[in-house]
Every structure is written in C-alpha cells, then in structure tokens.
C-alpha positions in Angstrom: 40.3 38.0 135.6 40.4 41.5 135.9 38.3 44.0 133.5 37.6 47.3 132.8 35.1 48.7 130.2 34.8 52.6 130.0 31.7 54.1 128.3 29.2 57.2 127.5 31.7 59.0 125.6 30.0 61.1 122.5 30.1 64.3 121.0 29.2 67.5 123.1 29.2 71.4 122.7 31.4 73.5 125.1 30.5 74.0 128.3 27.9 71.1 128.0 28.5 68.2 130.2 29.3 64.3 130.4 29.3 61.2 132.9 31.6 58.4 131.5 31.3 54.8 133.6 34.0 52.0 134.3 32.3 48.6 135.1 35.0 46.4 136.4 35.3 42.9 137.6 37.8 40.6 139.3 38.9 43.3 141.6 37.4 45.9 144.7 37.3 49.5 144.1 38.2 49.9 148.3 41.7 48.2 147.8 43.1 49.3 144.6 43.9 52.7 143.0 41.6 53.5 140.3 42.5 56.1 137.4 40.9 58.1 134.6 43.5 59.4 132.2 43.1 60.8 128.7 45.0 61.1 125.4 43.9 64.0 122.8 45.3 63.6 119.4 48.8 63.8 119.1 49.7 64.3 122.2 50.5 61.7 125.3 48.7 60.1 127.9 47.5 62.1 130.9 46.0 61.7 134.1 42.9 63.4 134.7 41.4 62.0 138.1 42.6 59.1 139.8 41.5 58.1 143.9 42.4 55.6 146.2 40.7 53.5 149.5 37.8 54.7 149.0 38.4 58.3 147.8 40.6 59.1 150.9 43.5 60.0 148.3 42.4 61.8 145.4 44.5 63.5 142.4 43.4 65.6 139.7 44.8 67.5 137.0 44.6 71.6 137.5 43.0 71.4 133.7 39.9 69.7 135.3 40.2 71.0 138.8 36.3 72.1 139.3 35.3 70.5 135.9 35.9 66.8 136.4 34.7 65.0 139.5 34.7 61.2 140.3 32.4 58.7 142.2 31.9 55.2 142.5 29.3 52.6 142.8 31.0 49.9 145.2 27.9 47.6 144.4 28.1 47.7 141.0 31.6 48.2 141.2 31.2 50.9 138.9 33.4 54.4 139.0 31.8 57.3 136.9 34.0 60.7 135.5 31.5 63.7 135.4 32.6 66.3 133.3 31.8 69.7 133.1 32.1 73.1 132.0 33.7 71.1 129.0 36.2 72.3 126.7 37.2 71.8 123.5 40.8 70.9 124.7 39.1 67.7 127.0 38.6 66.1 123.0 40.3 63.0 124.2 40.3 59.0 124.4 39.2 58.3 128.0 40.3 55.3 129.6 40.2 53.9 133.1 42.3 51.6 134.8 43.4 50.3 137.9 46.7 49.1 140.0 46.5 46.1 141.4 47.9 46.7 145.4 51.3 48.5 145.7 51.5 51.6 147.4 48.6 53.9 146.6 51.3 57.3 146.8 53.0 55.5 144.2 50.0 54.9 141.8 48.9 58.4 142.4 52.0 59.9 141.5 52.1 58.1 138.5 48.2 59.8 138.1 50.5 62.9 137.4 51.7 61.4 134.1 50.5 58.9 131.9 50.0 56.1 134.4 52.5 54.0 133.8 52.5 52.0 137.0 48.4 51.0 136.4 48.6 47.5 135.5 44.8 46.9 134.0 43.3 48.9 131.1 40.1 49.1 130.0 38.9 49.9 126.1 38.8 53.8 125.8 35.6 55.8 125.1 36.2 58.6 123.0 34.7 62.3 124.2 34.8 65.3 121.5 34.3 68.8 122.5 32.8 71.4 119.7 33.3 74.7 120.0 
C-alpha cells in the first residue's frame, strides 16, 4: 500500500528557515516522480519542487528558485523540502506525493500546476510565515 506522511511544518518569522520530511512506503523514490506542492489560503494548488530518477529531472517554481531545495534519503525512503529565505507568501498547506510509473516529463509538467497527474497524497503539514 502506498503512503505518504509530510511533517515539520510550524510557524516561522521571515527569512527564517524550515525542512519538511515525506516518509513513504510501498513504493522507491529511484522509479517514481516525487512532488512537493502547496496551497495558501484561497488560492489553488501549486507545485513547488518536484524530481524524478533520482534527481536527474528536477522542477521548481521561480517563487522558490534559490529558497526551496530538495533531497532524499533512499534508505529511509524519506524526501525532505528545505526552505529558506522564507516569506510570508510560502504560508501554505505542504503536501507531498508521488506518481506511480508513467512518463516522468509528464509528471513534471504537471509539477507546473497543481499536480493533477500524482496519483498518491500524503496528509499536508501546514507552514506559516510571519512577517
């Protein structure tokens, strides 16, 4: 059964900084596109970072572009978001998920919008920016 549990979400002050985790199970990070995506109040579902086979294929979002990197712990099958340089505009619900095969191009394009094409979600994690 595949799962996916995001955590370490909390309340920081601008330009502060935060690592959220995804522990999965019934699935490999290597063959499988993995995504973080956000949704702020009132407003939709975004991608933020997503990566495939092993990082070779990365997208981000320009709003996190040299904020927001991603890394992975194949062994605990673990993938961490490290923000920084936060904003208050990053107040979002972070979740993670993951798509199941299929073309990786297509999963990353779909990193470009709300992620429609990820077929697992895990439980969000919410991350609040004061100013």
């Amino acid at each position: 059964e595949v799962q996916l549990q995001a955590s370490g979400g909390g309340l920081v002050q601008a330009g502060g900084s935060l690592t959220l985790s995804c522990t999965a199970s019934g699935f490999t990070f290597d063959d499988n596109a993995i995504g973080w995506f956000r949704r702020a109040p009132g407003k939709a579902r975004e991608g933020v970072l997503c990566f495939s086979s092993g990082f070779r294929y990365t997208y981000s979002a320009d709003s996190v572009k040299g904020r927001f990197t991603v890394s992975s712990d194949n062994a605990k099958n673990t993938t961490y978001l490290h923000m920084n340089s936060l904003k208050p505009e990053d107040t979002a619900v972070y979740y993670c998920a993951v798509r199941i095969g299929g073309s990786r191009f297509t999963a990353l394009d779909s990193c470009r919008s709300s992620g429609r094409v990820f077929d697992y979600w895990g439980r969000g994690t919410q991350v609040t920016v004061s100013s």
